[in-house]
N, C-alpha and C positions, 0 to 999 in steps of 0.2 A: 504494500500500500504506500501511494507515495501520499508525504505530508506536506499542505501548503501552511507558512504560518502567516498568518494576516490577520485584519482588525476590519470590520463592519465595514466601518466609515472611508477606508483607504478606494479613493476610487483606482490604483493600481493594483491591487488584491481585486477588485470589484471584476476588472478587465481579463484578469486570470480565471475567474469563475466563470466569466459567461464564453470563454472561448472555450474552456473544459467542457462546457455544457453544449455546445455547438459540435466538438469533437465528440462527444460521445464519451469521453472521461472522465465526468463528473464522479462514477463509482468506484472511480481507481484512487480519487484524491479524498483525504481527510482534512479537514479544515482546523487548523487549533492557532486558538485569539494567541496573538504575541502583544505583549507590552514595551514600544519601544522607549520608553522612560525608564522602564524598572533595569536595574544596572544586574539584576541575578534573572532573569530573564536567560534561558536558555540563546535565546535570537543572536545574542551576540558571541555567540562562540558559532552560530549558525552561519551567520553574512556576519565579519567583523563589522562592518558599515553600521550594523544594528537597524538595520531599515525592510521594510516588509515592502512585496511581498519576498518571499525564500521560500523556493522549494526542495523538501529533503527527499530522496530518491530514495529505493530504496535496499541498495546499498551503501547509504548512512550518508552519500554527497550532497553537497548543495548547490542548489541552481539560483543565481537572483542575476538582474531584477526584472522587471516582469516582462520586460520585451524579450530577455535572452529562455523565460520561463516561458513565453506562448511559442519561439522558434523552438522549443523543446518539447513543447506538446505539439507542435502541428507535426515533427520529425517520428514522435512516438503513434501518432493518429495512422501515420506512412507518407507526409510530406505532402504539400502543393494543396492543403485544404484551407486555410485559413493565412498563408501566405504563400501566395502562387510561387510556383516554379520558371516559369518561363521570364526572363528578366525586367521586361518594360514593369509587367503589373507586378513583380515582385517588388521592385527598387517605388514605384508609386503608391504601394500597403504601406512599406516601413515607413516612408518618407510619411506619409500623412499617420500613421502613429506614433512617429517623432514629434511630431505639430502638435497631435492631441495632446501626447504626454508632455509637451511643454504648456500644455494650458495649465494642467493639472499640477506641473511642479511648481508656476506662478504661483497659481490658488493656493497651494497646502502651506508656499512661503507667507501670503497675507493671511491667512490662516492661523499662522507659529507669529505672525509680527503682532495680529489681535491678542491672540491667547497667552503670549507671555512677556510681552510688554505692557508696560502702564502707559497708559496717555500721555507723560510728557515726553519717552525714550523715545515713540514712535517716529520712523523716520517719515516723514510727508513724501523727499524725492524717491527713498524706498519702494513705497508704498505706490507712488506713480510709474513706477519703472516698472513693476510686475502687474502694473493693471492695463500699461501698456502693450505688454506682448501679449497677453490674454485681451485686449483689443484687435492685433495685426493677426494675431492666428484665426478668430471669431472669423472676421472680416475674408480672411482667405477663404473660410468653408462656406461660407455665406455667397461667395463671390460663384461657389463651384458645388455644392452641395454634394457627396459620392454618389452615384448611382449604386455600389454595390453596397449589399447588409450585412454581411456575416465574414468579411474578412477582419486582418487582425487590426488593421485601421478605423476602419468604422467601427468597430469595438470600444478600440480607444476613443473616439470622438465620441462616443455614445456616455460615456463612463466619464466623461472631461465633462463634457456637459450635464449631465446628472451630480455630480460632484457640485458645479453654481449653480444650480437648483440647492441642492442639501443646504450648502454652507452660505449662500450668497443669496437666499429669496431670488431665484430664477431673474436675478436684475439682467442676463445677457437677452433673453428673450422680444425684452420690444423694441431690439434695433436689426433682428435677425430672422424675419420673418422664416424665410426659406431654410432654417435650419431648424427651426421647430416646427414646420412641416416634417421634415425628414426623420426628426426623434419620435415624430409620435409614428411615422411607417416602420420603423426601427423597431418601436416599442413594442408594437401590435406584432414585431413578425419575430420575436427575441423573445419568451416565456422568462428567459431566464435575468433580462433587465428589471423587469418587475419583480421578479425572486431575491435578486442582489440587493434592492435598493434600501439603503440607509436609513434605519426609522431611529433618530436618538433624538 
C-alpha cells in the first residue's frame, strides 16, 4: 500500500487525490494527515523539506512533491494517461501545471503572511507581489481556458482555483468569467473534486 501524507486543506495533496482517483489508484493509496509545524512529525524524516504532499512507496521510499508524485502515478497507471506521451501535449500539461501550481504556491504564501504575521510585520509590497502573479497566471487561463479535463494540468488548475475559493471567498471569480465556466464543467465531470474539497 502506498502512503500519501497530506493535510485536507493543501490544494497540492488535493491535486494528488483526484489524479489517483482519475487513475484508478485511489485503493492503492492511504491517506495519513501530516502536520507540517509539529517538528516530531514523522514528515520530516519523510521529505527533509517537511512539506506535503510525500508519497511513501512501498518499499519505505519517498516521492515529493506533487508534480514529481502525479509523473509517478501516471508511470504506475502505464504512462500517457494523465500526462500525454507524445511531446507537444506533454511539454503543454506540465507547462500549464507549473502555472497552476504557481497560483497555489502564491496563495499558500499570503496564506503563511495572514496566518502568522501581525498587522504591522505584514509586508504591503509582499503581499502585492504574490497577488500579482496569481493575477498574470488567472489572466492566462482566462485568456485560453483548457479544453481538456482530466489531464495533470487541468487538475492543477482545478485544485488552484478551489484553493481561492477555500481561502480567499472565491474573490478570482468576477473578473474571470470563462474560467468559472470551465470549473463548474470540471466539476460536474470530476466526482472526485467534490470528494476532495476542503470543508474547515
Amino acid at each position: 500500500m502506498l502512503v500519501l501524507r497530506s493535510a485536507a486543506a493543501s490544494p497540492f495533496a488535493r491535486k494528488v487525490r483526484i489524479v489517483a482517483s482519475a487513475l484508478v489508484l485511489d485503493d492503492r493509496i492511504e491517506i495519513l494527515a501530516a502536520d507540517t509545524s509539529d517538528p516530531e512529525d514523522s514528515l520530516r524524516r519523510e521529505n527533509p523539506l517537511g512539506k506535503i504532499p510525500a508519497l511513501i512507496l512501498e518499499n519505505g521510499e519517498t516521492v515529493f512533491d506533487s508534480a514529481v508524485i502525479v509523473e509517478y502515478l501516471d508511470w504506475l497507471a502505464g504512462g500517457g494517461k494523465v500526462i500525454p506521451s507524445e511531446p507537444q501535449g506533454r511539454f503543454r500539461t506540465l507547462t500549464r501545471q507549473s502555472l497552476a501550481d504557481g497560483i497555489c504556491d502564491a496563495a499558500v504564501l499570503l496564506r503563511y503572511e495572514n496566518l502568522w504575521r501581525e498587522p504591522p510585520q505584514r509586508s504591503a509590497k509582499w503581499i502585492a507581489y504574490q497577488n500579482e502573479k496569481i493575477a498574470r497566471a488567472l489572466a492566462a487561463f482566462e485568456a485560453e481556458p483548457p479544453e481538456e479535463l482530466s489531464d495533470a494540468g487541468t487538475i492543477a488548475l482545478a485544485c488552484a482555483l478551489g484553493y481561492l475559493d477555500a481561502r480567499f471567498e472565491g474573490a478570482w471569480r468576477a473578473d474571470h468569467p470563462r474560467l468559472v465556466a470551465w470549473l463548474d464543467v470540471f466539476s460536474d465531470a470530476t466526482p472526485s473534486f467534490e470528494a476532495t474539497r476542503f470543508r474547515g
